[in-house]
LOLOKE-122722 format. One record per residue (C-alpha): residue number from 1; residue in three letters; chain; x, y, z. Coordinates in nm, 2 decimals, decimal comma. Example, Ala and Ser with C-alpha at 12.3 -4.5 7.8 and 13.67 -1.06 7.14 Angstrom:
% LOLOKE-122722
  nr rest kette     px     py     pz
   1  ALA     A   1,23  -0,45   0,78
   2  SER     A   1,37  -0,11   0,71
END
This chain:
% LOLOKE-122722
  nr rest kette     px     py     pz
   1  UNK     A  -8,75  -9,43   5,37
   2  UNK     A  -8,96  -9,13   5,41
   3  UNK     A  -8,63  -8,94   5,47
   4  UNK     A  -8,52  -9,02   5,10
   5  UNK     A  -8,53  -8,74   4,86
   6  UNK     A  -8,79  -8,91   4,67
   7  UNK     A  -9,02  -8,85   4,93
   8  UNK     A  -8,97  -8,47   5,00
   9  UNK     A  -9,30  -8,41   4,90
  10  UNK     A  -9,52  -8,69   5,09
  11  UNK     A  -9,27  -8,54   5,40
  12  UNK     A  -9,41  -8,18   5,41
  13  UNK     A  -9,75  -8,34   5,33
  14  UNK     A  -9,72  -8,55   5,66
  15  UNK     A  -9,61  -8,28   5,90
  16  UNK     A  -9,90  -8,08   5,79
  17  UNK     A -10,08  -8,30   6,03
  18  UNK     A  -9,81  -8,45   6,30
  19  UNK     A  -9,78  -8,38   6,62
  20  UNK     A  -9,43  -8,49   6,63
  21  UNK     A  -9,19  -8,65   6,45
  22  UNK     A  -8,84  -8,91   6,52
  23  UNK     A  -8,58  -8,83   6,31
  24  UNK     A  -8,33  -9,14   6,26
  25  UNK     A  -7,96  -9,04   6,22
  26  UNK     A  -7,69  -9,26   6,11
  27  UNK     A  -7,39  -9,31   6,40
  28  UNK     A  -7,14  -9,28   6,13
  29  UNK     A  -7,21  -9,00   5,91
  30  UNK     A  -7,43  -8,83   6,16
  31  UNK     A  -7,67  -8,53   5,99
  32  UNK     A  -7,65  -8,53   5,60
  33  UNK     A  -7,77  -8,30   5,35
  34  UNK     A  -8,13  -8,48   5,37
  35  UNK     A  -8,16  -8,44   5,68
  36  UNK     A  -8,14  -8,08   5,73
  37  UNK     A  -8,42  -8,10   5,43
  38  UNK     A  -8,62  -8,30   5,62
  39  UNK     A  -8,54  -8,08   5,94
  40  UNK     A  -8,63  -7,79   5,76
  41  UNK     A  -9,01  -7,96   5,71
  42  UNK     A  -9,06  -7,98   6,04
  43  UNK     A  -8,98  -7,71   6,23
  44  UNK     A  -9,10  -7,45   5,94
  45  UNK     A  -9,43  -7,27   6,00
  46  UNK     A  -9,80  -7,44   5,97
  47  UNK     A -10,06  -7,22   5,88
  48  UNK     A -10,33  -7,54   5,89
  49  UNK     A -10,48  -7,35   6,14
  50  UNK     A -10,50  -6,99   6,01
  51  UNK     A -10,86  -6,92   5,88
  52  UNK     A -10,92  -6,63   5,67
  53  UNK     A -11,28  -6,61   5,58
  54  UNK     A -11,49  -6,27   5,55
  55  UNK     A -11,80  -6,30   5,78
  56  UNK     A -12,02  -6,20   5,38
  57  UNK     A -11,85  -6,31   5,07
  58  UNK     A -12,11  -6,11   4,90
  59  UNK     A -12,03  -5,76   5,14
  60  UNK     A -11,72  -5,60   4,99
  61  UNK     A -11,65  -5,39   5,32
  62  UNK     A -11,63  -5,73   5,51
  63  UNK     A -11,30  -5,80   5,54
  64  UNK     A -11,25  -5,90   5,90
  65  UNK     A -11,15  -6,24   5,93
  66  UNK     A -11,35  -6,50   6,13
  67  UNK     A -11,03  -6,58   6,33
  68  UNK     A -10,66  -6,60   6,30
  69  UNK     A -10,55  -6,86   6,55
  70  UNK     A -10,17  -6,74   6,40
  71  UNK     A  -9,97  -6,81   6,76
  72  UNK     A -10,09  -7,21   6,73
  73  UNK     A -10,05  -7,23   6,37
  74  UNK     A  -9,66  -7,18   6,40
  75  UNK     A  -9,57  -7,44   6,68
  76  UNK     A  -9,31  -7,65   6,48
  77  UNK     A  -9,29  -8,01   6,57
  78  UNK     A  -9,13  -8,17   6,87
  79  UNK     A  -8,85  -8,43   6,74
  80  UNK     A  -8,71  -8,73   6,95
  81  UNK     A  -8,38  -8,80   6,76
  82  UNK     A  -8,27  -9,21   6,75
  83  UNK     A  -7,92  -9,23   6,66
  84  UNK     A  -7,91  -9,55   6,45
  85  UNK     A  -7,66  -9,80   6,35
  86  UNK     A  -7,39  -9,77   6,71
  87  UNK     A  -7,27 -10,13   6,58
  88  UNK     A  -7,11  -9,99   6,24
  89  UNK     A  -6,73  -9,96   6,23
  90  UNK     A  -6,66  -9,61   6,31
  91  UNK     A  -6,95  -9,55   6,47
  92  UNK     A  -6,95  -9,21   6,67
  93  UNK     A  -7,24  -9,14   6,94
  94  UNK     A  -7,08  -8,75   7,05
  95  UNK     A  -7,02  -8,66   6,65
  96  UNK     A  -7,37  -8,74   6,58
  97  UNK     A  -7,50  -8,57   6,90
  98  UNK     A  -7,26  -8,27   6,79
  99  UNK     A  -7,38  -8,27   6,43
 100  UNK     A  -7,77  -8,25   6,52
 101  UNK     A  -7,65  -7,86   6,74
 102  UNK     A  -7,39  -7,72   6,50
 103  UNK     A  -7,59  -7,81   6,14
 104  UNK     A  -7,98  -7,77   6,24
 105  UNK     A  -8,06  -7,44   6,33
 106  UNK     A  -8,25  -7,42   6,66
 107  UNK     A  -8,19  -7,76   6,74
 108  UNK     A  -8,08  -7,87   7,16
 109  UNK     A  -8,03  -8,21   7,20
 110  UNK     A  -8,02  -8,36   7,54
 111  UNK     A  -7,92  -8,71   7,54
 112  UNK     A  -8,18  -8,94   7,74
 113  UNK     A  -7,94  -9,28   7,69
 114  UNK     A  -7,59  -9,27   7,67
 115  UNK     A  -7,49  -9,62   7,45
 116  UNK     A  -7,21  -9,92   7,59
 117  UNK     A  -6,92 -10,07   7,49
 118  UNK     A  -6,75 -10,40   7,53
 119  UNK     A  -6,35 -10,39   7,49
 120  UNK     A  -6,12 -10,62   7,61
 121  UNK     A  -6,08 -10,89   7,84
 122  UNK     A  -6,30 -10,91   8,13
 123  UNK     A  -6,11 -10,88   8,50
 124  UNK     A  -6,37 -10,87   8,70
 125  UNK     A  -6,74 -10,77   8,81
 126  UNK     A  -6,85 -10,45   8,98
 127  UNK     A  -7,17 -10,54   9,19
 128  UNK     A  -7,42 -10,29   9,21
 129  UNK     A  -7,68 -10,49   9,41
 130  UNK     A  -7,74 -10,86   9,49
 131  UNK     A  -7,80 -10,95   9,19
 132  UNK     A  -7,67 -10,69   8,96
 133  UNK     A  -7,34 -10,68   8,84
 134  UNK     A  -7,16 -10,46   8,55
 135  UNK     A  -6,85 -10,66   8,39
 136  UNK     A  -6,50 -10,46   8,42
 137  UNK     A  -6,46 -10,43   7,99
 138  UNK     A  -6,79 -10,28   7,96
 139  UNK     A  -6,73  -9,89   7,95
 140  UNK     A  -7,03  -9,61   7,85
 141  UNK     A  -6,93  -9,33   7,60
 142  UNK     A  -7,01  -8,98   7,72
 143  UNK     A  -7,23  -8,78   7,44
 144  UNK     A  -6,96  -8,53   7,47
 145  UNK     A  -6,68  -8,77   7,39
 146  UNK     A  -6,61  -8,68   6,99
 147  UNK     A  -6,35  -8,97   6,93
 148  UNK     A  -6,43  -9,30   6,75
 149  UNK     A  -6,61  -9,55   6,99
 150  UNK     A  -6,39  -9,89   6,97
 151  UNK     A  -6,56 -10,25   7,08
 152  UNK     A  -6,83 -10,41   7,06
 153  UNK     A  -7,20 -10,18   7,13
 154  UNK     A  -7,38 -10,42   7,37
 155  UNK     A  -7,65 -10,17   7,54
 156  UNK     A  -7,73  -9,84   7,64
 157  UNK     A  -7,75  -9,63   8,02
 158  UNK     A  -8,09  -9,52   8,07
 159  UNK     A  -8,07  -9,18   8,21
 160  UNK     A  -8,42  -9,10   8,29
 161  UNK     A  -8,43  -9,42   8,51
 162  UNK     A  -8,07  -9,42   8,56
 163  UNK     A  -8,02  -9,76   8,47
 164  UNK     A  -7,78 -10,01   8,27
 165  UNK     A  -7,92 -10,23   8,00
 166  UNK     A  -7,72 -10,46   7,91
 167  UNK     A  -7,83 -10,68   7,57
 168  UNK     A  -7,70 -11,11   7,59
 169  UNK     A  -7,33 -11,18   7,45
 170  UNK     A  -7,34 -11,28   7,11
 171  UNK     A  -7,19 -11,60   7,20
 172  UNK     A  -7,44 -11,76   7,38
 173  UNK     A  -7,63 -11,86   7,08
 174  UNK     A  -7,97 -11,70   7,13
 175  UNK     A  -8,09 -11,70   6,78
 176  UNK     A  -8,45 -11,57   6,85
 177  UNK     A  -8,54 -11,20   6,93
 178  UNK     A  -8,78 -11,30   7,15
 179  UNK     A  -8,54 -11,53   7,40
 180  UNK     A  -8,30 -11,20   7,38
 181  UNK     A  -8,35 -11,04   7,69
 182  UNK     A  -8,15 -10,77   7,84
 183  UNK     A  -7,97 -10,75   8,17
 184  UNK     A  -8,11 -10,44   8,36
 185  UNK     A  -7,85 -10,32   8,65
 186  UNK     A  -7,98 -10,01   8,82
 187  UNK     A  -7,74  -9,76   8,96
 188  UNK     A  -7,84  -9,51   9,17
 189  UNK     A  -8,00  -9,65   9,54
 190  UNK     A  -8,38  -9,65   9,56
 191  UNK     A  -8,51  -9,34   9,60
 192  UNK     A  -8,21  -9,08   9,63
 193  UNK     A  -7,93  -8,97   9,37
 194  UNK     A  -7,66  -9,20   9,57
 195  UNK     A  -7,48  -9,42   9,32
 196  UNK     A  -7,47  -9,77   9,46
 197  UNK     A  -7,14  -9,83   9,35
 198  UNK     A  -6,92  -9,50   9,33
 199  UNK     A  -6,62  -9,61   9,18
 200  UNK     A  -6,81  -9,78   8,86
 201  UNK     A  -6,73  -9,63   8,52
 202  UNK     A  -7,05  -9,66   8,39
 203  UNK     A  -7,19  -9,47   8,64
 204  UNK     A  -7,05  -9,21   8,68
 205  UNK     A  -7,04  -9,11   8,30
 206  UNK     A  -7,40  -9,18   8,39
 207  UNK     A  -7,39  -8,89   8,67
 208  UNK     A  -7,20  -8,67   8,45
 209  UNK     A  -7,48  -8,77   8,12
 210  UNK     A  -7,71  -8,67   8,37
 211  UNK     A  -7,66  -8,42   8,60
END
């Protein structure tokens, strides 16, 4: 992968001429030594921009450059961060979150989905609409929760949309990607920050996610 050591050099090649850049972290060991390297690349000055040309090679007393466009040649890149792998055994969503603020400098990472769990036995359905309903075992993980996340990882809470997805239970024998369709339970009430269903779990770690 281009995050491999081997392909240090073809990375700060490539941000050279990027105008942003996803950097994929593992859920279990969250930021490694790598990826501070490759972190490093991206957010490190790019002087692509600067141009430092006399207006007469051949005049010795022209020195003034053409122009210095030096406040765009040092916007680093903007980085969406994709924390892979939340089906691994000891899979940690808040660790990883954690990891990206405390070991890359300047980093602020805002979670935008907030990922879902399915422990236990199913009791019953909480019904956020007509049609949408949330099963009883499935619980969301709050980015700030740093303990292991337990069960099954079966979808994620949108927060911009403020919305469950919910992916098909392994069970039903849908062997084809492209019969696997999600289940997509909204949760606030059209149009206003009013949960539909108050006492719902994933919810309100939705609301606190969010707001």
């Amino acid at each position: 992968t281009p995050g491999h050591v081997d392909f240090s050099v073809e990375v700060n090649r490539s941000v050279a001429v990027l105008d942003g850049a996803v950097m994929v972290l593992d859920a279990v060991a969250g930021v490694q030594a790598q990826t501070e390297t490759v972190w490093r690349a991206i957010t490190k000055p790019s002087w692509n921009n600067h141009v430092s040309i006399a207006e007469d090679l051949d005049d010795a007393s022209s020195t003034t450059p053409i122009s210095q466009n030096q406040d765009n040649a040092v916007q680093p890149l903007s980085c969406l961060a994709l924390v892979n792998k939340m089906d691994k055994d000891g899979s940690n969503f808040g660790r990883a979150v954690e990891s990206i603020r405390n070991k890359l400098p300047g980093a602020n990472p805002i979670p935008i989905q907030v990922p879902l769990f399915r422990g236990g036995s199913q009791r019953n359905t909480t019904r956020l609409g007509v049609n949408d309903k949330v099963p009883s075992n499935i619980e969301a993980v709050s980015p700030e929760a740093l303990s292991s996340s337990t069960g099954e990882f079966v979808g994620v809470i949108d927060l911009i949309h403020m919305r469950a997805i919910l992916w098909p239970e392994s069970n039903q024998g849908i062997d084809n990607v492209e019969n696997c369709v999600p289940s997509v339970v909204n949760l606030l009430r059209p149009g206003s920050h009013e949960p539909i269903h108050a006492d719902c779990q994933v919810t309100q770690e939705a609301l606190k996610a969010r707001f």
